[in-house]
N, C-alpha and C positions, 0 to 999 in steps of 0.2 A: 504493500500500500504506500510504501514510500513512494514512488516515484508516479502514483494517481494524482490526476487533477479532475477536478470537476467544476462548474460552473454553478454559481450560488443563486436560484432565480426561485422567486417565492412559487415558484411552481414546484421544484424541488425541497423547498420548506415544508408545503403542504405536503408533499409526498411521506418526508421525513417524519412529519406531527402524526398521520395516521396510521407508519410501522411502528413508529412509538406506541399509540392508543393499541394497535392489538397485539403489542407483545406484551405492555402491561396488563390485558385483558387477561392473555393465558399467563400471564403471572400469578394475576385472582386468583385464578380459578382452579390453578396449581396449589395454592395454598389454602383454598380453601377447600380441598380434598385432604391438604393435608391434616389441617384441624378438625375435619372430620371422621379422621381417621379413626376408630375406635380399638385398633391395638397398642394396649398401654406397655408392651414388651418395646416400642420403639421410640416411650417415649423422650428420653437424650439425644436421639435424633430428630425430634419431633420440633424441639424449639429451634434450632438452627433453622430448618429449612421454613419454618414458616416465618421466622427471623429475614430470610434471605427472599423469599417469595412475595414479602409486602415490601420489604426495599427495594425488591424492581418494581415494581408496581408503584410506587412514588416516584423513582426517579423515573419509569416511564412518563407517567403523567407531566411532572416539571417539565421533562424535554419536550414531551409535545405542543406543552402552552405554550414553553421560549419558542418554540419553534414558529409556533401559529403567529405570535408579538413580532417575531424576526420580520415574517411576511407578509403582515400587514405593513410593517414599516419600509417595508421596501418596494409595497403595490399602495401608494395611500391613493384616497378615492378622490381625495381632494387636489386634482390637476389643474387649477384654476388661473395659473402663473401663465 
């Protein structure tokens, strides 16, 4: 990836905001099998990952919002100049 370029167009923002929204989606929904998981023989492993399963799911979310703020500010609606 070192030597990738890409082109930053709020087209590409929106793209980026909505793999964000559903990789925090199957984040949820990762974790929330895992706290429903009703075998207590795992549970030491049980806090980690759902530790770990609602932190991408935040940081999904945050990046999507920056993401969306990014592309508003770089398509604003007001062209009036």
């Amino acid at each position: 990836f070192a030597g990738a370029e890409f082109e930053l167009t709020a087209q590409n923002a929106y793209i980026g905001a909505a793999v964000g929204l559903v990789f925090g989606f199957f984040s949820w929904q990762l974790a929330q099998g895992v706290q429903s998981s009703p075998d207590d023989s795992q549970q030491p492993l049980k806090v980690p990952l759902l530790l770990l399963g609602y932190t991408s799911t935040a940081l999904s979310a945050a990046a999507a919002v920056g993401l969306v703020v990014l592309a508003l500010q770089m398509n604003p609606e007001d062209k009036s100049d």
